[in-house]
C-alpha angles and dihedrals in degrees: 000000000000125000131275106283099240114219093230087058116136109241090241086067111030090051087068098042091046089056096036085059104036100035086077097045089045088044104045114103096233084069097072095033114138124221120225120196134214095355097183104215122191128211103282128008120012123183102210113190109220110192090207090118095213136073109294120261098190150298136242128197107234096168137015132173099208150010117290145144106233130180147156116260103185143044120274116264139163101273116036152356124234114211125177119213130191088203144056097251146167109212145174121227135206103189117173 
């Protein structure tokens, strides 16, 4: 980790230090990751469209109602993300 950016920094200086710590944070995928809201899932297959227009990074589950297994079933593509669920189930989604 880099050190603290110090306000009496001369700009030659402080330019690289302010890309070397944000370029990771700007560049990671979490930072363009997409929410959606109140996904309803069934017990078994469910076909979840994701809006994000490119091939799919990754999910993460932010809510759920009940208890339930759920995972993903096949690979990531443009359009959508398949999930299987052992449980009848109302869930939030972070996908990036």
């Amino acid at each position: 980790m880099s050190a603290p950016l110090s306000s009496k920094l001369p700009w030659e200086l402080a330019n690289p230090l302010w890309a070397q710590t944000l370029n990771p944070i700007i560049n990671s995928p979490l930072s363009a990751a997409s929410i959606i809201e109140n996904v309803v899932l069934i017990n078994g297959t469910n076909i979840i469209p994701h809006k994000l227009n490119r091939l799919m990074q990754g999910w993460f589950l932010m809510d759920i109602n009940g208890i339930a297994s759920i995972y993903r079933s096949l690979p990531f593509n443009n359009k959508t993300l398949t999930l299987v669920s052992n449980a009848a189930v109302t869930i939030g989604l972070g996908v990036f």
